[in-house]
C-alpha positions in Angstrom: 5.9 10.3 -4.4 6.8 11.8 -7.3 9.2 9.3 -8.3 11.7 12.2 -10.0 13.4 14.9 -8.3 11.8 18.0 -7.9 13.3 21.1 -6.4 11.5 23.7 -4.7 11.5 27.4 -5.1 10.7 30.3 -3.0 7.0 30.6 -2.8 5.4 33.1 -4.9 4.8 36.6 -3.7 1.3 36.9 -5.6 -1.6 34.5 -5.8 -1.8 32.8 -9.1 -6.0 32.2 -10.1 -5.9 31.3 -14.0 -4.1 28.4 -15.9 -3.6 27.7 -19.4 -3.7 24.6 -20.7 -2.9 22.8 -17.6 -4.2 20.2 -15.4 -5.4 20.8 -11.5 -5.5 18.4 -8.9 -7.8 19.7 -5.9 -8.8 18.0 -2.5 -10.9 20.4 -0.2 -10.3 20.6 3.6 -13.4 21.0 6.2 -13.0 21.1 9.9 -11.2 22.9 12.2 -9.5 24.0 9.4 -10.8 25.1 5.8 -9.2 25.5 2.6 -7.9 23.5 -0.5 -5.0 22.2 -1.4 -3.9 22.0 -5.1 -1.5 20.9 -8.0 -1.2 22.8 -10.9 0.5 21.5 -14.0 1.2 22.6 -17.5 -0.3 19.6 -19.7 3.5 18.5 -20.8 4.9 18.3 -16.7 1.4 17.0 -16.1 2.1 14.5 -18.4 5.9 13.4 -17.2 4.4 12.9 -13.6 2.3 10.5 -14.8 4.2 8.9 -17.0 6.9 8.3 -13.1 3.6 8.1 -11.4 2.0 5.4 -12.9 5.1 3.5 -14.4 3.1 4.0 -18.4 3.8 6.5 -21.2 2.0 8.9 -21.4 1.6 11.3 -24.8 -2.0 13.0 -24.2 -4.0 14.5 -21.3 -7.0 12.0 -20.7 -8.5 10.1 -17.3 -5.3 8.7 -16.3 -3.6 11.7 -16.0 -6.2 13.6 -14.3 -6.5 10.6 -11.1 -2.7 11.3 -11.2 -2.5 14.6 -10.6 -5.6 14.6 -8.2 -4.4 11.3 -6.1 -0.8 13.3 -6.0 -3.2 16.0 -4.2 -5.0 13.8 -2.6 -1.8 12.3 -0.9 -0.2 15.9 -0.2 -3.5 17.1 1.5 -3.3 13.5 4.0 0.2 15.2 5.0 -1.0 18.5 5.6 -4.1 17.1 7.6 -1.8 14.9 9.5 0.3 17.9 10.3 -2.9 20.3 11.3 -4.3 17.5 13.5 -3.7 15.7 16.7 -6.0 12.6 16.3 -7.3 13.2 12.6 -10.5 13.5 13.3 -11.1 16.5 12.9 -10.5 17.9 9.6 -11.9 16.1 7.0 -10.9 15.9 3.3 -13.0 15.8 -0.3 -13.0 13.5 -3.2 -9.7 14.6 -5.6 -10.8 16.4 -8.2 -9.0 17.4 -11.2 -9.4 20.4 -13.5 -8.2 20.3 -17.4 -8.4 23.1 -19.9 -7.1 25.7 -22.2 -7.7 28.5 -19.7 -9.7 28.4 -16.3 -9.4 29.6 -13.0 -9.7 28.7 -9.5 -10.8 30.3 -6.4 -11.2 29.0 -3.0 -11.8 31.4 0.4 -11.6 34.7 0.5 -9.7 36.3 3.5 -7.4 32.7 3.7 -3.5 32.3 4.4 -2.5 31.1 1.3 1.3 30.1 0.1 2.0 28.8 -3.4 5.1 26.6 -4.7 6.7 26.5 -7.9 8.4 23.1 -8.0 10.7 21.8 -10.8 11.0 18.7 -12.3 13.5 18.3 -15.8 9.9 18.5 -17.8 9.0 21.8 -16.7 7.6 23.6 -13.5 4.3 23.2 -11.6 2.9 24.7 -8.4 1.7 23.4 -5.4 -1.0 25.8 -3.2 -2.6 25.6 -0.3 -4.9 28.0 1.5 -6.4 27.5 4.6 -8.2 29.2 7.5 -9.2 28.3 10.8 -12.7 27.5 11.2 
């Protein structure tokens, strides 16, 4: 999707809540199964993805590269739905949304399975979380 190679790394042994200066895509799940899944991206790996995403340069953070990053989420959380349900029906999933800012945090559910991600691309690392509980 990404159209570079990214590698994965073992999942991260603590939860990670605040970001600095990065971007978030988020899609919320709702159904059988609750949670959120999410991207997080320093503003420079934020940028590259974009830049392979959408086939244009890319040298600031602005609209473009905040639907990037959220329809990237948007697409992971379709796989993950896919893979938590038989017909489809009965999870649903939110709008993308996309966070941008020199520091902010992010909570979803408290008590949740959660698993984070660090991926890396040649640009840099970002993360990829979900956490989910069954309704």
């Amino acid at each position: 999707m990404l159209m570079l190679e990214a590698v994965a790394g073992d999942p991260l042994a603590e939860e990670v809540k605040t970001f600095r200066c990065s971007v978030s895509g988020i899609v919320g799940l709702a159904g059988t199964h609750r949670g959120m899944l999410s991207i997080h991206a320093p503003d420079k790996v934020a940028m590259a993805i974009t830049t392979c995403f959408l086939g244009m340069e890319i040298d600031s953070i602005n609209e473009d590269v905040k639907d990037a990053i959220g329809e990237l989420a948007n697409m992971l959380a379709g796989s993950i739905k896919s893979v938590l349900s038989e017909n489809g029906k009965d999870i649903q999933l939110s709008i993308p949304s996309a966070v941008h800012g020199q520091e902010y945090s992010i909570e979803c559910l408290a008590e949740s399975d959660w698993v984070i991600v660090p991926f890396t691309i040649p640009q840099g690392e970002f993360l990829v979380e979900l956490q989910l509980k069954s309704a």
